[in-house]
PAKOL-750435 format. One record per residue (C-alpha): x, y, z. Coordinates in steps of 0.02 Angstrom, whole numbers. Layout:
@east->X&north->Y&up->Z
...
END
This chain:
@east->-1282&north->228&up->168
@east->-1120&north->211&up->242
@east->-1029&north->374&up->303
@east->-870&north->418&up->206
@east->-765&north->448&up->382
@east->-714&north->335&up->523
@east->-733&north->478&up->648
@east->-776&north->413&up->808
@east->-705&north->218&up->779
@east->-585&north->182&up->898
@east->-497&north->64&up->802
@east->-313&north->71&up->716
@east->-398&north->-10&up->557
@east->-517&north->152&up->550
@east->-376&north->250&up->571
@east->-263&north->134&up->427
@east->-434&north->156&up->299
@east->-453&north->357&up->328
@east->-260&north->372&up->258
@east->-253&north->216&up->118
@east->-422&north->152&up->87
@east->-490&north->266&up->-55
@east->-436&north->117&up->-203
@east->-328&north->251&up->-280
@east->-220&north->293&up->-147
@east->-165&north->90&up->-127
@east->-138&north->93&up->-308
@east->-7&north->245&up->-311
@east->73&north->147&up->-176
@east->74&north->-19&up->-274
@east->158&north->58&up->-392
@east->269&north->167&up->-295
@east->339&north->-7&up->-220
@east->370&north->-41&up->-402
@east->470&north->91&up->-430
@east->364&north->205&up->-498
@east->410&north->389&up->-458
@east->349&north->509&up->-570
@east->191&north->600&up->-634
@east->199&north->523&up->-798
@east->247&north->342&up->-719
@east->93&north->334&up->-631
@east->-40&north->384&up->-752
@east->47&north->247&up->-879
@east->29&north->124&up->-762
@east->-138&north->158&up->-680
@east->-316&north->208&up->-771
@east->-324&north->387&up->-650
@east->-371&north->545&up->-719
@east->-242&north->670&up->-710
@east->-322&north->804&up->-578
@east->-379&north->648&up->-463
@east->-182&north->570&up->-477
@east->-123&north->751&up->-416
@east->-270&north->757&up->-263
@east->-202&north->569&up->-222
@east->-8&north->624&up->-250
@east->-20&north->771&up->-139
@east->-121&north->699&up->-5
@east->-3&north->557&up->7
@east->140&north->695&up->30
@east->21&north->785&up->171
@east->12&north->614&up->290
@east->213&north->604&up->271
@east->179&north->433&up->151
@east->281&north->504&up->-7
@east->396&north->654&up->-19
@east->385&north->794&up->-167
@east->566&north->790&up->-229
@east->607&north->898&up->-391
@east->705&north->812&up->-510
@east->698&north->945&up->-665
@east->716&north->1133&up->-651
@east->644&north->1190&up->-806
@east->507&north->1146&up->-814
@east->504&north->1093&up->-644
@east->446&north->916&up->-621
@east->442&north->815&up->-458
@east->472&north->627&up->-423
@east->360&north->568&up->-283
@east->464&north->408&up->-171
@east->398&north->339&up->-36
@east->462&north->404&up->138
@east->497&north->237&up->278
@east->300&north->268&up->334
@east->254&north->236&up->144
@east->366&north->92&up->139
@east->288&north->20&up->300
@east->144&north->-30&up->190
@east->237&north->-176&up->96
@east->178&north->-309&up->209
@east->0&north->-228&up->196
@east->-1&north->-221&up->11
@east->90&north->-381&up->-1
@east->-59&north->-488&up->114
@east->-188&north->-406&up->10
@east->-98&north->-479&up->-159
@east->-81&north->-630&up->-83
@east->-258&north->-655&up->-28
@east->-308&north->-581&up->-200
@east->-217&north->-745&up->-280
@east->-282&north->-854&up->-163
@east->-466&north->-789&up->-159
@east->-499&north->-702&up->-316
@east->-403&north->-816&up->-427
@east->-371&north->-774&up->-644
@east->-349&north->-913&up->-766
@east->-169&north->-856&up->-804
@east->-109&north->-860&up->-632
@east->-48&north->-696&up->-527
@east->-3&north->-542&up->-620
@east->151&north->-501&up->-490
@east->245&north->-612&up->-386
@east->342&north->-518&up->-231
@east->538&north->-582&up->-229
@east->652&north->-576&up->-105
@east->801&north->-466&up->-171
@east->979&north->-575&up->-163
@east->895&north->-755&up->-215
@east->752&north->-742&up->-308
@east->636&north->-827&up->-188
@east->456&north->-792&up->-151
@east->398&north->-671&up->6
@east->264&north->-713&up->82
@east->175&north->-639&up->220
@east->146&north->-736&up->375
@east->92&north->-691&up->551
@east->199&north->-727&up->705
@east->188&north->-728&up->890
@east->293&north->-604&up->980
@east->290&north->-699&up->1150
@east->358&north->-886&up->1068
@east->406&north->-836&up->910
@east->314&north->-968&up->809
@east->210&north->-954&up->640
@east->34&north->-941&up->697
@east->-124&north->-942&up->565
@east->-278&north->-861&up->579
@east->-392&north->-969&up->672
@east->-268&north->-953&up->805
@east->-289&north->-771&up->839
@east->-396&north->-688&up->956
@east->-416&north->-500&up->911
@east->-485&north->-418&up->1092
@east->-480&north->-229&up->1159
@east->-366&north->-162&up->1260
@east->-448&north->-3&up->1339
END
């Protein structure tokens, strides 16, 4: 059996999986990049029991991914956006939709479709060398250690 933790991976994806990879977490971020802010928002839009959405929610705030705003005083109520290192997880969530549709195909097509804000178009997620600047694809990258 697997071990729940990454400890002792040197690796940045170890690292990216001990913060986002429980299926829930990516979820509540989905949605948060839909908009979604509240409580209620979430468990309407995702099949999560209640007590496991507020573990997720509050976890999320604890790694500095969402913030706990309160938006009602009486009863109190919070909204939960995304802070800029939430938000940094578009073109994460974004590449796994996209390989999703590609790879794990439904009859009626893709659920979601990620548009560019201003004209409509579709965003796509492509890799790029920093060095020449040109669209690269995968068989062109070599993934090596640096230490």
């Amino acid at each position: 059996m697997l071990p729940r933790t990454y400890e002792g991976q040197d690796c940045s994806l170890a690292r990216a999986l001990e913060v986002i990879g429980e299926r829930w977490t990516l979820l509540i971020v989905r949605s948060a990049l839909l908009e979604v802010k509240r409580f209620d928002g979430f468990l309407g839009q995702l099949p999560i029991a209640r007590n496991v959405l507020t573990n997720r929610l509050a976890r999320l705030v604890d790694l500095g991914i969402m913030e706990r705003v309160p938006y009602q005083d009486k009863p109190v109520r919070h909204e939960y956006p995304l802070t800029p290192m939430g938000r940094d997880l578009t073109v994460a969530v974004i590449a796994l939709m996209q390989w999703g549709d590609r790879n794990l195909p439904t009859e009626l097509g893709p659920p979601r479709r990620a548009e560019h804000i201003g004209c409509d178009g579709d965003v796509r997620v492509r890799m790029g060398c920093v060095s020449c600047g040109r669209d690269i694809h995968d068989e062109e990258v070599a993934v090596r250690r640096t230490r």
